[in-house]
N, C-alpha and C positions, 0 to 999 in steps of 0.2 A: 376174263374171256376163256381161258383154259378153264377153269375150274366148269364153268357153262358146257364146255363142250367136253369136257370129258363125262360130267352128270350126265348128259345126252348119251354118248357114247362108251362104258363104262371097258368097256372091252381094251378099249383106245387108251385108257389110263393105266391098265395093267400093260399093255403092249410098249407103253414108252415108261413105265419104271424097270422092264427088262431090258430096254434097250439102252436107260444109263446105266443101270447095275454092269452091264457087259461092256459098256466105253470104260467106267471106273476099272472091271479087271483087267480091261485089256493094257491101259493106260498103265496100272500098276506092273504089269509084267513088262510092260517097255519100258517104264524105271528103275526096274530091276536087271534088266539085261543089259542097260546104259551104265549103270552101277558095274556090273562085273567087267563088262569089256573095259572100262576107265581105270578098273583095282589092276583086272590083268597087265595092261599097257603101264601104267605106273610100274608096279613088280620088275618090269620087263627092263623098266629105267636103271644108269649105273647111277652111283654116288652126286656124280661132276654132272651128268645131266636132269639129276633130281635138282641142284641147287637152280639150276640154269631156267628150268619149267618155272620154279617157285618164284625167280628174279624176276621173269619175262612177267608172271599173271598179278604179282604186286604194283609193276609198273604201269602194267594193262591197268590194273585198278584202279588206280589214282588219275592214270586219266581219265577214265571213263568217268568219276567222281567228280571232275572239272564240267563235264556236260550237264549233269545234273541244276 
């Protein structure tokens, strides 16, 4: 059906390969700035609360793991 309507409309098919290419960059810079504010905030962590984050997201894990 897409393939139909974009033969029809050829315009319409470069117009939505620019419109994912631009979700893809966009998406990629928001995983990247999710990346840096996560490195910062860890950095920002002492020793005693680095182990405590680690404790807490192993524990999360294993339950969450039960759901499954």
């Amino acid at each position: 059906m897409m393939a139909l309507f974009f033969t029809a409309f050829p315009s319409e098919a470069d117009n939505y390969i620019k419109e994912v290419e631009e979700y893809e960059r966009t998406e990629e810079e928001r995983k990247n700035e999710h990346y840096k504010e996560m490195k910062k905030y860890v950095y920002s962590l002492s020793k005693e609360e680095l182990r405590q984050e680690l404790i807490n997201y192993i524990i999360e894990s294993e339950e969450n793991q039960h759901y499954w």
